[in-house]
HTML snippet that shows the backbone in 3Dmol.js (N, CA, C, O; Angstrom):
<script src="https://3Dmol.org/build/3Dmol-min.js"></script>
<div id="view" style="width:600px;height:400px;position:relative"></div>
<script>
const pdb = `
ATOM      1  N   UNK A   1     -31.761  26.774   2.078  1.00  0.00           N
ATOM      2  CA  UNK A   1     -31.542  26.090   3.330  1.00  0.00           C
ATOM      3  C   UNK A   1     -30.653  26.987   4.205  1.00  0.00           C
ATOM      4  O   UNK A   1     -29.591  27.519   3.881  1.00  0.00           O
ATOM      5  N   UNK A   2     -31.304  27.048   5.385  1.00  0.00           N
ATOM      6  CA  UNK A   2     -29.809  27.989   6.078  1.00  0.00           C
ATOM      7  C   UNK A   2     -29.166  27.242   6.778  1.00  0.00           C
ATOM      8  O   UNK A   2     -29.247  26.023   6.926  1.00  0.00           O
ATOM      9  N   UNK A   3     -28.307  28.217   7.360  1.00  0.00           N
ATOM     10  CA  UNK A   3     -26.953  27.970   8.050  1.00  0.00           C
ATOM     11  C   UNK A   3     -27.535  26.432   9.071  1.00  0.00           C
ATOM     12  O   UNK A   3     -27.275  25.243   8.884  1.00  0.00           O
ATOM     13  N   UNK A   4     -28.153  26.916   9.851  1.00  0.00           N
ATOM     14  CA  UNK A   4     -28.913  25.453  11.016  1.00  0.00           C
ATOM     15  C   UNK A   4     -29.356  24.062  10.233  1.00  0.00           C
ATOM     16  O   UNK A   4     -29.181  22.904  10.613  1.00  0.00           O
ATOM     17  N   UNK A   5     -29.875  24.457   9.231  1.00  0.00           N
ATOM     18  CA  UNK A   5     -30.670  23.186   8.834  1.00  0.00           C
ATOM     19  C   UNK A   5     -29.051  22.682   7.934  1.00  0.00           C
ATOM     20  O   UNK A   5     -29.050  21.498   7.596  1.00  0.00           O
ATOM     21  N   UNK A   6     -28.163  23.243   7.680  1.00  0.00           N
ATOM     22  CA  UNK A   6     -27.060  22.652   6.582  1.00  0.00           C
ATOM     23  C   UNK A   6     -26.118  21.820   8.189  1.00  0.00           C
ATOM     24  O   UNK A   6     -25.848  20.623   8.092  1.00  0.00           O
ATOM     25  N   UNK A   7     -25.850  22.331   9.081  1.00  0.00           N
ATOM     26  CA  UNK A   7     -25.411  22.108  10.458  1.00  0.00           C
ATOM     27  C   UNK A   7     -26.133  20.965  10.933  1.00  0.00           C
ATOM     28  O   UNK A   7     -25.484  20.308  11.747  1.00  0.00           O
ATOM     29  N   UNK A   8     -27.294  20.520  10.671  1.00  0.00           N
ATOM     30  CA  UNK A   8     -28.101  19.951  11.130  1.00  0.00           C
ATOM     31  C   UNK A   8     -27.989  18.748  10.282  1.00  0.00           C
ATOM     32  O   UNK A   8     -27.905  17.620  10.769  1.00  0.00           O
ATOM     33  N   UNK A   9     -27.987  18.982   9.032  1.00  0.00           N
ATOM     34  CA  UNK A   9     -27.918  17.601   7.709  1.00  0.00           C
ATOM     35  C   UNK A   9     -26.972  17.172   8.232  1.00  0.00           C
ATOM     36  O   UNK A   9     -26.955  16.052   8.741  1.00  0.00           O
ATOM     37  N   UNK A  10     -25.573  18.301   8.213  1.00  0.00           N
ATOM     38  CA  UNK A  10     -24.084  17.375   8.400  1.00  0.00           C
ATOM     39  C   UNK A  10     -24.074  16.969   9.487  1.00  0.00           C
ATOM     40  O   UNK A  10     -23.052  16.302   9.648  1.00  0.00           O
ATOM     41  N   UNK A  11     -24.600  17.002  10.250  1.00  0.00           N
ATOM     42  CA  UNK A  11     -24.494  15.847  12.167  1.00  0.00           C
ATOM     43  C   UNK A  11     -25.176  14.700  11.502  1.00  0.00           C
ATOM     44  O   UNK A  11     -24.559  13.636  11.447  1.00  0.00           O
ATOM     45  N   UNK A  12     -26.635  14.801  10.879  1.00  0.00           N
ATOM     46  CA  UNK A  12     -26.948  13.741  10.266  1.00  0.00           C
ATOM     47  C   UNK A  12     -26.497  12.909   9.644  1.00  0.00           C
ATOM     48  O   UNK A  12     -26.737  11.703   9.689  1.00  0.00           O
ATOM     49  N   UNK A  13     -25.585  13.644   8.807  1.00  0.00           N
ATOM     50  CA  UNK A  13     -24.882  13.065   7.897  1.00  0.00           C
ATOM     51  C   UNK A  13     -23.590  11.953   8.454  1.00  0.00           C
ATOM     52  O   UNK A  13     -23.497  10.779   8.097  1.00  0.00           O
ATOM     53  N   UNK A  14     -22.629  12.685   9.434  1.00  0.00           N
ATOM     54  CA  UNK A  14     -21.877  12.267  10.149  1.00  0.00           C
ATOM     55  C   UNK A  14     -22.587  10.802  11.385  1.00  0.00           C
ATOM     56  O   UNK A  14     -22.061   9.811  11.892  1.00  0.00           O
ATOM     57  N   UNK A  15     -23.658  11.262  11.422  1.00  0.00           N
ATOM     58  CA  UNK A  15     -24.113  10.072  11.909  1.00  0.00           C
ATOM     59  C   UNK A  15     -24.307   8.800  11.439  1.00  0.00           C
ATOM     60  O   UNK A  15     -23.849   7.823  12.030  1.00  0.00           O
ATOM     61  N   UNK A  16     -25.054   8.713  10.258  1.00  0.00           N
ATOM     62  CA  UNK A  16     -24.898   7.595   9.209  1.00  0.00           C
ATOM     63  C   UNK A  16     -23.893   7.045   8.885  1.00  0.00           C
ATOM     64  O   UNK A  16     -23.795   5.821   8.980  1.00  0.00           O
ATOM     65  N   UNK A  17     -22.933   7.793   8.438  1.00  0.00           N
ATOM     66  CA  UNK A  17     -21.214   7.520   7.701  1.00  0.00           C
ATOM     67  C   UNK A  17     -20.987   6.956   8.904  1.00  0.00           C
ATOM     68  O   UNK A  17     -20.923   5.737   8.739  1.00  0.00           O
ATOM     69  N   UNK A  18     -20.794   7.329  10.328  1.00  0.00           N
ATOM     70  CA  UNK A  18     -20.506   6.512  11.667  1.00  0.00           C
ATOM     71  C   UNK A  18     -21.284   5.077  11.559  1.00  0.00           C
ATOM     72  O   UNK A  18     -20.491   4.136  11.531  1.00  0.00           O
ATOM     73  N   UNK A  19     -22.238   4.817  11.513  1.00  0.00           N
ATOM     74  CA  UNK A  19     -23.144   3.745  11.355  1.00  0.00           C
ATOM     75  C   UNK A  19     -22.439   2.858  10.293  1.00  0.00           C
ATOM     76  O   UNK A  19     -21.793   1.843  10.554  1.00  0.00           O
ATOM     77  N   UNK A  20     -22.637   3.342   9.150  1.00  0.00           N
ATOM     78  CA  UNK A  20     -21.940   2.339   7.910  1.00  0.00           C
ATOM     79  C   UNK A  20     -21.003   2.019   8.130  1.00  0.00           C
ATOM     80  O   UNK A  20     -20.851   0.804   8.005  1.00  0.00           O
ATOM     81  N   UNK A  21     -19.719   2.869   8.608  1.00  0.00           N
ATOM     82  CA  UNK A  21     -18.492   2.402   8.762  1.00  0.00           C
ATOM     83  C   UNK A  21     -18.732   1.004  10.122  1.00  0.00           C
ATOM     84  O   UNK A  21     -18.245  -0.115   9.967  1.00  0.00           O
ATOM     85  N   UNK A  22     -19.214   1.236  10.852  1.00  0.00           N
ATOM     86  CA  UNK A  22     -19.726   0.028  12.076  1.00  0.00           C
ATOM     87  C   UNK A  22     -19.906  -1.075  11.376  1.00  0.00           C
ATOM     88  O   UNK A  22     -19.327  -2.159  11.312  1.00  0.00           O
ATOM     89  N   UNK A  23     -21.078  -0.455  10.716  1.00  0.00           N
ATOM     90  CA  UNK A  23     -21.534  -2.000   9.450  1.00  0.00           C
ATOM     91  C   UNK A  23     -20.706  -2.553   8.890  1.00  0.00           C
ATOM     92  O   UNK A  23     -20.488  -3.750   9.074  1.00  0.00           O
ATOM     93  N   UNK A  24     -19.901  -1.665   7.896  1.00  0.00           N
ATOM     94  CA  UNK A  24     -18.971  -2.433   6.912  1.00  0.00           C
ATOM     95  C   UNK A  24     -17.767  -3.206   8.053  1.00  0.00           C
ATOM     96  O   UNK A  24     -17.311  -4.302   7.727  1.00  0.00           O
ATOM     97  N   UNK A  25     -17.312  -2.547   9.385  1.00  0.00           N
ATOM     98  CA  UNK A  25     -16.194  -3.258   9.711  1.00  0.00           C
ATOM     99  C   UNK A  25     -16.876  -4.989  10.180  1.00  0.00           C
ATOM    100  O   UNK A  25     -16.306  -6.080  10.215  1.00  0.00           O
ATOM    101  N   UNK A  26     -18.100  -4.649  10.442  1.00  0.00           N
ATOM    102  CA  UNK A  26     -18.658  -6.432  11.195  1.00  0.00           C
ATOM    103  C   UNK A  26     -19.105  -6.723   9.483  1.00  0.00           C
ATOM    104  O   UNK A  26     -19.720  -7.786   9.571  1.00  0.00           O
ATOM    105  N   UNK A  27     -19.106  -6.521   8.734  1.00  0.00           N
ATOM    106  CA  UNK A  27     -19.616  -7.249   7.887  1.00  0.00           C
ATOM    107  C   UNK A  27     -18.071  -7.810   7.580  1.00  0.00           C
ATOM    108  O   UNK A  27     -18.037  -9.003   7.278  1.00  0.00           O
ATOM    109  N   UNK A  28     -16.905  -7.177   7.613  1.00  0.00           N
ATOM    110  CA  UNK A  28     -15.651  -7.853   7.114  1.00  0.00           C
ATOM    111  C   UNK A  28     -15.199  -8.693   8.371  1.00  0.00           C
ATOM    112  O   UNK A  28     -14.247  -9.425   8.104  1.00  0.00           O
ATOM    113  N   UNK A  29     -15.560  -8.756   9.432  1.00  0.00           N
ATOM    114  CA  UNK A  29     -15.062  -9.263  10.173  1.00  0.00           C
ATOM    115  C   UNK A  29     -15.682 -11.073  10.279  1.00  0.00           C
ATOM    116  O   UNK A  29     -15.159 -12.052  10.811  1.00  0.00           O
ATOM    117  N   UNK A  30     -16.747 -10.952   9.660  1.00  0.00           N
ATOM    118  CA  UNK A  30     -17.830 -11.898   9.032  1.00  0.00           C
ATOM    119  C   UNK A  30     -17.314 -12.755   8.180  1.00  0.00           C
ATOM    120  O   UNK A  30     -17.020 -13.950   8.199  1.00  0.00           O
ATOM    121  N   UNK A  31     -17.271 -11.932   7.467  1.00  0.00           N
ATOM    122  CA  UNK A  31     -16.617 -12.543   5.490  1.00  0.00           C
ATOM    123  C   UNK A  31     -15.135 -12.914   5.924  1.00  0.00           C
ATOM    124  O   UNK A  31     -14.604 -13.863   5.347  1.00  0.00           O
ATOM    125  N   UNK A  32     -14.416 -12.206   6.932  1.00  0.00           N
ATOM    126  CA  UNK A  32     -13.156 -12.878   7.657  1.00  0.00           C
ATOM    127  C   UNK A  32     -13.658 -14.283   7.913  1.00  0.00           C
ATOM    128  O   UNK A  32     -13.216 -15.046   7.053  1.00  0.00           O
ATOM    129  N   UNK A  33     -14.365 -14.832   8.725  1.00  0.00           N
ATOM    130  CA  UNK A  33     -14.786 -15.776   9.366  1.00  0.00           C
ATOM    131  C   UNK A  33     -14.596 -16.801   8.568  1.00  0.00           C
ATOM    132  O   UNK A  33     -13.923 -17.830   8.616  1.00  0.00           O
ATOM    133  N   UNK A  34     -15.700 -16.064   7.438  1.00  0.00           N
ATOM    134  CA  UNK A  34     -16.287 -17.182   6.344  1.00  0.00           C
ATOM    135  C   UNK A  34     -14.877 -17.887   5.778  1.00  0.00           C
ATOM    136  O   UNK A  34     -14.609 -19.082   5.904  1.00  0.00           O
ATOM    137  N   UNK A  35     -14.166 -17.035   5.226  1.00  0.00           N
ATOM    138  CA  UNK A  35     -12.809 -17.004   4.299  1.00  0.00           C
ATOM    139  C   UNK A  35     -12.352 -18.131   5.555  1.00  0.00           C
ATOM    140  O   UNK A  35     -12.578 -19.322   5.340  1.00  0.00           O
ATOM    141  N   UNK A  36     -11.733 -17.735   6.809  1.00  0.00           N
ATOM    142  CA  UNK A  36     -10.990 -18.763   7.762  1.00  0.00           C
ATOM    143  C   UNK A  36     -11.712 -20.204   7.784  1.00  0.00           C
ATOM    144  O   UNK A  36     -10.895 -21.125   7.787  1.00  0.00           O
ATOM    145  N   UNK A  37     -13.129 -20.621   7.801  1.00  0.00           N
ATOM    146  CA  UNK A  37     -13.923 -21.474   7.819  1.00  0.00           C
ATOM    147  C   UNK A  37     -13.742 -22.310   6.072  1.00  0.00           C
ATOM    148  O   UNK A  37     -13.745 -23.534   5.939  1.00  0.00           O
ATOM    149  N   UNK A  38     -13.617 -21.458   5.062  1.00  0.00           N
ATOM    150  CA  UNK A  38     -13.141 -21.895   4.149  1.00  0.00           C
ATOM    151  C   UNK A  38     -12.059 -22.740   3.789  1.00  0.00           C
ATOM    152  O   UNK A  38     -11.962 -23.723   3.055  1.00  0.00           O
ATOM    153  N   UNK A  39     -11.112 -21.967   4.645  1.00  0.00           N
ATOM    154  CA  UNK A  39      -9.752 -22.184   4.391  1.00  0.00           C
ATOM    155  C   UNK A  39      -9.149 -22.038   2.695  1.00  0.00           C
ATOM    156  O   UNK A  39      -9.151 -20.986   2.056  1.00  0.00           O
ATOM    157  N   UNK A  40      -8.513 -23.755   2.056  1.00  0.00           N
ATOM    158  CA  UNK A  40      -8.062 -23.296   0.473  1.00  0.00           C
ATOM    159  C   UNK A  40      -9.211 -23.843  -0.037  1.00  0.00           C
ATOM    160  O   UNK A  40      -9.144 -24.228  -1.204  1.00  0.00           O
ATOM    161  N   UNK A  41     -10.133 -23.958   0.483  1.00  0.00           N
ATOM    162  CA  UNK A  41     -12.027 -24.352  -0.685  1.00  0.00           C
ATOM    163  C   UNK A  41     -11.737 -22.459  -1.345  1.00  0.00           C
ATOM    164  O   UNK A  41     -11.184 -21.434  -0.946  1.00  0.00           O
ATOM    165  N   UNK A  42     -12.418 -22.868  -2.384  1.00  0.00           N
ATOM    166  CA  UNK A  42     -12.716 -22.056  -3.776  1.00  0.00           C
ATOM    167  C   UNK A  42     -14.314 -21.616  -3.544  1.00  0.00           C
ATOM    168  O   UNK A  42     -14.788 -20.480  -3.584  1.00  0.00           O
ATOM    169  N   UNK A  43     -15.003 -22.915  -3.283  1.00  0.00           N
ATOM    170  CA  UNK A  43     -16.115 -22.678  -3.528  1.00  0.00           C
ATOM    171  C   UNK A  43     -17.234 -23.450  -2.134  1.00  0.00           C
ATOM    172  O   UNK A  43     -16.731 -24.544  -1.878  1.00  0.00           O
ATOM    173  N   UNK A  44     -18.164 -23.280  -1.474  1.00  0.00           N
ATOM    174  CA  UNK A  44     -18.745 -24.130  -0.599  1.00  0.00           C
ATOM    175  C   UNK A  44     -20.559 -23.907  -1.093  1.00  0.00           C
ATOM    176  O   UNK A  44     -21.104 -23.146  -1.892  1.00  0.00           O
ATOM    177  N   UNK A  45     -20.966 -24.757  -0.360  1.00  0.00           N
ATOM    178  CA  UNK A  45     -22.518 -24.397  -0.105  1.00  0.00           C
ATOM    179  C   UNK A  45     -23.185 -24.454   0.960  1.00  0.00           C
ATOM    180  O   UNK A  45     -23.438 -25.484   1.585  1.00  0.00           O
ATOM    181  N   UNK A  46     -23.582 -23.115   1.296  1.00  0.00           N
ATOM    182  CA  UNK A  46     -24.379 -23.368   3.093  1.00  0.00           C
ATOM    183  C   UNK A  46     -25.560 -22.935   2.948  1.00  0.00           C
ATOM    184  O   UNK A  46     -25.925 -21.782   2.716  1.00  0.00           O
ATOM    185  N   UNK A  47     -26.397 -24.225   3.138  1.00  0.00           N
ATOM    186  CA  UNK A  47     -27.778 -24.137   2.788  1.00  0.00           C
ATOM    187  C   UNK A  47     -28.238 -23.735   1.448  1.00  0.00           C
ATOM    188  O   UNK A  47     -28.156 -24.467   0.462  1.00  0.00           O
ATOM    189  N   UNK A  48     -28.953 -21.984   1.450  1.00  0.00           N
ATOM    190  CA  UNK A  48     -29.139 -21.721   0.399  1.00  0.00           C
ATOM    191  C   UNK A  48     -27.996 -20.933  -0.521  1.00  0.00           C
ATOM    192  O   UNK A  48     -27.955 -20.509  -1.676  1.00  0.00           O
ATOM    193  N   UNK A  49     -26.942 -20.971   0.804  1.00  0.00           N
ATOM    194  CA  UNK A  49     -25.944 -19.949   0.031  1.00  0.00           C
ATOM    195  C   UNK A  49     -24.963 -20.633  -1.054  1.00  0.00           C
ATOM    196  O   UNK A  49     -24.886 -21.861  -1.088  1.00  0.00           O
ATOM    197  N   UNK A  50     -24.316 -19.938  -1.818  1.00  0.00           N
ATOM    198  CA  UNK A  50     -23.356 -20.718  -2.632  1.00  0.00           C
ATOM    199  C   UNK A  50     -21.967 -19.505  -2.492  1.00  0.00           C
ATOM    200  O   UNK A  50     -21.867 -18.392  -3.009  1.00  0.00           O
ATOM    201  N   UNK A  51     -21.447 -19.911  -1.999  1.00  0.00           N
ATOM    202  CA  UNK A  51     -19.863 -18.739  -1.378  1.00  0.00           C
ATOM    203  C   UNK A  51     -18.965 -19.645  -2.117  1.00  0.00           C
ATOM    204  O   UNK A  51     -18.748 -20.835  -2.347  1.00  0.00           O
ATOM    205  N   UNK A  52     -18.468 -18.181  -2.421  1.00  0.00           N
ATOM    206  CA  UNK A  52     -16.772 -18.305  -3.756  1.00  0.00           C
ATOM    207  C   UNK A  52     -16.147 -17.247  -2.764  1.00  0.00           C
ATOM    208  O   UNK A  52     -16.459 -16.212  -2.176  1.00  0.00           O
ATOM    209  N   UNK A  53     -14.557 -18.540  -3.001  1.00  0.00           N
ATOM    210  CA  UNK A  53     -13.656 -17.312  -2.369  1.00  0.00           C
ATOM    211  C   UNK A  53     -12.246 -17.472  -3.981  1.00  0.00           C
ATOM    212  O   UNK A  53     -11.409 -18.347  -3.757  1.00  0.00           O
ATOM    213  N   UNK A  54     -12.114 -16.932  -4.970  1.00  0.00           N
ATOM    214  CA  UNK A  54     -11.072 -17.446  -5.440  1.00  0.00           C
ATOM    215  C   UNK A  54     -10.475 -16.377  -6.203  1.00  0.00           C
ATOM    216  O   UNK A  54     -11.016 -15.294  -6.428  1.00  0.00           O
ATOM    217  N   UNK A  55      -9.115 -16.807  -6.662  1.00  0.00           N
ATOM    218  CA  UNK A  55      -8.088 -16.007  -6.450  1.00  0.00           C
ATOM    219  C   UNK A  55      -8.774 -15.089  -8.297  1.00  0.00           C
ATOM    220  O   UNK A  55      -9.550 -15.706  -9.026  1.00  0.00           O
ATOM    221  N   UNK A  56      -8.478 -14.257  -8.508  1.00  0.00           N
ATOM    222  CA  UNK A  56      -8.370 -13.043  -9.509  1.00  0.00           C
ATOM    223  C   UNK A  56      -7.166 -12.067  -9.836  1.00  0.00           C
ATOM    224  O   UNK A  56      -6.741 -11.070  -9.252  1.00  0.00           O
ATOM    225  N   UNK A  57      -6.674 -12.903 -11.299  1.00  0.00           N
ATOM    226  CA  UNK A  57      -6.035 -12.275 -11.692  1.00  0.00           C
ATOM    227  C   UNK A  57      -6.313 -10.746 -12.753  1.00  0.00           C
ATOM    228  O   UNK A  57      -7.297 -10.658 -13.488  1.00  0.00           O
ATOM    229  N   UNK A  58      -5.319  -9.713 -12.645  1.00  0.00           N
ATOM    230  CA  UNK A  58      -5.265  -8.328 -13.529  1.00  0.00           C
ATOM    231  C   UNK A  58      -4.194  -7.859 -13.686  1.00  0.00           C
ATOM    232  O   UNK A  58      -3.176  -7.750 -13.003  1.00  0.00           O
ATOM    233  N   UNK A  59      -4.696  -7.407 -15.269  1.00  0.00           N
ATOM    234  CA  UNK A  59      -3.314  -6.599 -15.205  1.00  0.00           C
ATOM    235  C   UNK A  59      -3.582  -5.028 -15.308  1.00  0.00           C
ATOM    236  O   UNK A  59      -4.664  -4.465 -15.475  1.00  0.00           O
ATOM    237  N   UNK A  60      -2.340  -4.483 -15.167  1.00  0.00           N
ATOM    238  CA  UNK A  60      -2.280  -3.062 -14.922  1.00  0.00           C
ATOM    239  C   UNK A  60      -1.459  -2.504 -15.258  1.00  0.00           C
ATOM    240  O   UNK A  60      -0.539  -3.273 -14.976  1.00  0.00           O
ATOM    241  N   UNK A  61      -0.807  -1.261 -15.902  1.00  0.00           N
ATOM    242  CA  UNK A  61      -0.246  -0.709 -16.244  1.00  0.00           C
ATOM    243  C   UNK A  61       0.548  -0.155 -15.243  1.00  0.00           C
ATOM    244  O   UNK A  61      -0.074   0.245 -14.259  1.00  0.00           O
ATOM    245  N   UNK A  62       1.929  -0.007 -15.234  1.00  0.00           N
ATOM    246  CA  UNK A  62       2.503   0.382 -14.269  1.00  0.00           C
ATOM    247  C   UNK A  62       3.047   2.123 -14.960  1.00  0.00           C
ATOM    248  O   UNK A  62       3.719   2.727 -15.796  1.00  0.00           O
ATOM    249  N   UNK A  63       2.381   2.188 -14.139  1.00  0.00           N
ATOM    250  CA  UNK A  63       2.345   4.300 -14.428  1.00  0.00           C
ATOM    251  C   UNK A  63       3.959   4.690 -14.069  1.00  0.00           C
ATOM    252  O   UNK A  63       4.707   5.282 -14.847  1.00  0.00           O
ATOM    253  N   UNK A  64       4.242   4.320 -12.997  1.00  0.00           N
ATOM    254  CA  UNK A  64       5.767   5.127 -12.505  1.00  0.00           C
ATOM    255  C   UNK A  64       6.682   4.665 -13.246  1.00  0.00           C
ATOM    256  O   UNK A  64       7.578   5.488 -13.434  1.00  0.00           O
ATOM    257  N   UNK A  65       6.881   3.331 -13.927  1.00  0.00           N
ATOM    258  CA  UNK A  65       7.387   2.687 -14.685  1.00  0.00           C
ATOM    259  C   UNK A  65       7.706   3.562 -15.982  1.00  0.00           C
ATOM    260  O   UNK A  65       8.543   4.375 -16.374  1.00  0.00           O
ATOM    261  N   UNK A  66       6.490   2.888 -16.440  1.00  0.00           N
ATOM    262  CA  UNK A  66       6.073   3.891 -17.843  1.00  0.00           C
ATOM    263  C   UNK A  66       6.757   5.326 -18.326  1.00  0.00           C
ATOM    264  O   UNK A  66       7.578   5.563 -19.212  1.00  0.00           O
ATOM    265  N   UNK A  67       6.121   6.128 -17.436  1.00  0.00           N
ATOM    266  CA  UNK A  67       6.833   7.287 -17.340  1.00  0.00           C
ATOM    267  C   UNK A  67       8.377   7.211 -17.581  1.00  0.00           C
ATOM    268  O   UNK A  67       8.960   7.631 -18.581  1.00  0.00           O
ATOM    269  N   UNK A  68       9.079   6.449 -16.217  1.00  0.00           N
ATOM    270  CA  UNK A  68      10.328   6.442 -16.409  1.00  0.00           C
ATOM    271  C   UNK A  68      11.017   6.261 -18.073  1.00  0.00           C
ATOM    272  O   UNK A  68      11.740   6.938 -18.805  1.00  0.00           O
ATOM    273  N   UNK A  69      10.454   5.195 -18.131  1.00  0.00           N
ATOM    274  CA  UNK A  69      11.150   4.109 -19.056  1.00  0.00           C
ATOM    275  C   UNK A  69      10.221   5.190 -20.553  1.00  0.00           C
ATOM    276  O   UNK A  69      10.985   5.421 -21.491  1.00  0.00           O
ATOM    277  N   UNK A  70       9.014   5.664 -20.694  1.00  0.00           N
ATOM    278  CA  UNK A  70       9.187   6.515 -22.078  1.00  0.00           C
ATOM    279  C   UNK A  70       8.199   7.646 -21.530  1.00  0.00           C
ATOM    280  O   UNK A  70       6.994   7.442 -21.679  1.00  0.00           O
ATOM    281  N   UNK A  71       8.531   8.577 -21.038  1.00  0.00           N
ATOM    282  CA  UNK A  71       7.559   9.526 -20.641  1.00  0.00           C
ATOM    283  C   UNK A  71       7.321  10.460 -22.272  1.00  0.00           C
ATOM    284  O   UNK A  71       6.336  11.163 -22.046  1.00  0.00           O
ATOM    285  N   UNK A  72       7.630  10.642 -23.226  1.00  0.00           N
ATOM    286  CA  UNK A  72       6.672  10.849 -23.814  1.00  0.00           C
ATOM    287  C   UNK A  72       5.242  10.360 -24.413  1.00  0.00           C
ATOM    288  O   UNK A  72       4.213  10.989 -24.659  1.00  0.00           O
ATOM    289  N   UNK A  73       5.613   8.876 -24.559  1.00  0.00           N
ATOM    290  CA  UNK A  73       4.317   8.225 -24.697  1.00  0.00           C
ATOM    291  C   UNK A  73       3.467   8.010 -23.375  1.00  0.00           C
ATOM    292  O   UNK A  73       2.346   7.545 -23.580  1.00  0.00           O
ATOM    293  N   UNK A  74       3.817   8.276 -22.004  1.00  0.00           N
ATOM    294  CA  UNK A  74       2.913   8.408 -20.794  1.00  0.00           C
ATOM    295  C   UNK A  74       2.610   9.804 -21.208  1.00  0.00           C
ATOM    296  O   UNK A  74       1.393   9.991 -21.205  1.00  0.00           O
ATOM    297  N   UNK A  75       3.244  10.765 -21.535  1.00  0.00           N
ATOM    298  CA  UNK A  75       2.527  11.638 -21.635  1.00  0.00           C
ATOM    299  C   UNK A  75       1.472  12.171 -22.928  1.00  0.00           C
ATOM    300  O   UNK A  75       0.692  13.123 -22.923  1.00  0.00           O
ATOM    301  N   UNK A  76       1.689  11.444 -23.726  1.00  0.00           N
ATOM    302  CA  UNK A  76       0.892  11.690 -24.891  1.00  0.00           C
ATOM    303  C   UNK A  76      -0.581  10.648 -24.507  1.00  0.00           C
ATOM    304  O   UNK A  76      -1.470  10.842 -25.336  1.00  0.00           O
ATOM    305  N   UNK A  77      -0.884   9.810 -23.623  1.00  0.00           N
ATOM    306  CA  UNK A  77      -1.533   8.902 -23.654  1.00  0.00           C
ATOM    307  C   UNK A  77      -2.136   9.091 -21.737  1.00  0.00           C
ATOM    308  O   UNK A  77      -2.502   8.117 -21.078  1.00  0.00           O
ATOM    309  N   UNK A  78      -2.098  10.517 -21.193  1.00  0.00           N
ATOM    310  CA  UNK A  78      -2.479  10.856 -19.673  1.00  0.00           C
ATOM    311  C   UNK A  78      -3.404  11.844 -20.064  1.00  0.00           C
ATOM    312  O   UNK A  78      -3.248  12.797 -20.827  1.00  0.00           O
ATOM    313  N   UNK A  79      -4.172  11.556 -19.569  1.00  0.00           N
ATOM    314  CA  UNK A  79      -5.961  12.565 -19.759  1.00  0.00           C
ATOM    315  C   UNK A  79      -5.869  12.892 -17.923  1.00  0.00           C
ATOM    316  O   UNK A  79      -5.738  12.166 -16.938  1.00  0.00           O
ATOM    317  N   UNK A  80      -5.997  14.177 -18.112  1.00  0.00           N
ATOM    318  CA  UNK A  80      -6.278  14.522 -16.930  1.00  0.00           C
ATOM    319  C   UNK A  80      -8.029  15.400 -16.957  1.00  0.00           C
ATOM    320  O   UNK A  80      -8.685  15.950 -17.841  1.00  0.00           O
ATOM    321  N   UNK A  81      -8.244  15.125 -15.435  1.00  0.00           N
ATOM    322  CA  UNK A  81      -9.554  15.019 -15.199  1.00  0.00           C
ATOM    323  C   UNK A  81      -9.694  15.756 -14.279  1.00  0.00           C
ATOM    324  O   UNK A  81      -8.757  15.858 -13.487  1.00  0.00           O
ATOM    325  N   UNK A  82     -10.985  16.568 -14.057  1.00  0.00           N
ATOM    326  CA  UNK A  82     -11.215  17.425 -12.611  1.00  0.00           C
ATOM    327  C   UNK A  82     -12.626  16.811 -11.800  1.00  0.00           C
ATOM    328  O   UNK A  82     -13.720  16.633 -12.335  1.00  0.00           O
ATOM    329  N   UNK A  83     -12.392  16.633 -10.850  1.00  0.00           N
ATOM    330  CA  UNK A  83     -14.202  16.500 -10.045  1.00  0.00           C
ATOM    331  C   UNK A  83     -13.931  17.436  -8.892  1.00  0.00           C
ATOM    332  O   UNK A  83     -13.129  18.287  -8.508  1.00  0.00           O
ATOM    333  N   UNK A  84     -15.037  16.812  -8.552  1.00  0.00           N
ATOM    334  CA  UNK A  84     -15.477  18.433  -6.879  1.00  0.00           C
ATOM    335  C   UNK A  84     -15.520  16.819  -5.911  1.00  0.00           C
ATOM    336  O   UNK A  84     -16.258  15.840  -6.018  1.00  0.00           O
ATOM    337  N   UNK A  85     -14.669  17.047  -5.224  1.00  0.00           N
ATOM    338  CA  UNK A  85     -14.609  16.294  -3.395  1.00  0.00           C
ATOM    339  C   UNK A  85     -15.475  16.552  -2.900  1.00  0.00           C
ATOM    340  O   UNK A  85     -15.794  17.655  -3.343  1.00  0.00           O
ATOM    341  N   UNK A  86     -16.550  16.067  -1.785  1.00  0.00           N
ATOM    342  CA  UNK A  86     -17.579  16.592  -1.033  1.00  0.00           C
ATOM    343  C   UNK A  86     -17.138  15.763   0.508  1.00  0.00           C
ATOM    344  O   UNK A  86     -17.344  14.557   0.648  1.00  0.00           O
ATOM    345  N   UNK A  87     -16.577  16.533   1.483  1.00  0.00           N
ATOM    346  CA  UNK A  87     -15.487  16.117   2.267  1.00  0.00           C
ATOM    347  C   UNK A  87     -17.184  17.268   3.992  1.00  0.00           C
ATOM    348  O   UNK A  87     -17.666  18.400   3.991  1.00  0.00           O
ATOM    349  N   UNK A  88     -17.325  16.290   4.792  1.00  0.00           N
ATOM    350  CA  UNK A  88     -17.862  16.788   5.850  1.00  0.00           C
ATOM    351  C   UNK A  88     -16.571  16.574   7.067  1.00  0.00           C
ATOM    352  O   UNK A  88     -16.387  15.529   7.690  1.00  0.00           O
ATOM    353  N   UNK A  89     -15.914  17.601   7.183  1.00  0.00           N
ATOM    354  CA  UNK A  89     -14.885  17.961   8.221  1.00  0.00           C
ATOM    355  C   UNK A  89     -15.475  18.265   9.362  1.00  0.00           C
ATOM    356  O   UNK A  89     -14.800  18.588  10.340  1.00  0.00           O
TER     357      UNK A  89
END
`;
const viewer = $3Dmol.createViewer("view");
viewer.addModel(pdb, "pdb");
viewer.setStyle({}, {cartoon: {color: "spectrum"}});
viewer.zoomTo();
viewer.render();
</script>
């Protein structure tokens, strides 16, 4: 592929990612709606839909903690990992 047609994908590319991001902000601005129309309901039914809004609990390990409080066992128990970023600047 040369130089034009790679120039050419990434405008493309940048065009879409512009688009989705459009999408995703009205789709939250939506599901905002829904949630306010909800209010403290858990659960409703509109028409064919069946919408859950409810709370989810997790737990998580607190990393900065950890460390502090026994950094050899954070460190005996930290896998580090590499990937490749694919970043259109």
């Amino acid at each position: 592929m040369s130089i034009n047609e790679i120039e050419a994908k990434a405008r493309e590319l940048r065009q879409l990612q512009a688009l989705i991001e459009e999408a995703q902000a009205e789709a939250e601005t939506i599901k905002d709606a829904i949630k306010a129309a909800m209010g403290d309901s858990e659960s409703i039914q509109a028409g064919e839909y069946k919408i859950t809004w409810k709370a989810v609990t997790s737990s998580r390990i607190d990393t900065t903690a950890l460390k502090k409080a026994l950094p050899d066992v954070a460190e005996r128990f930290t896998k580090e990992t590499t990937t490749r970023r694919f970043c259109v600047a």
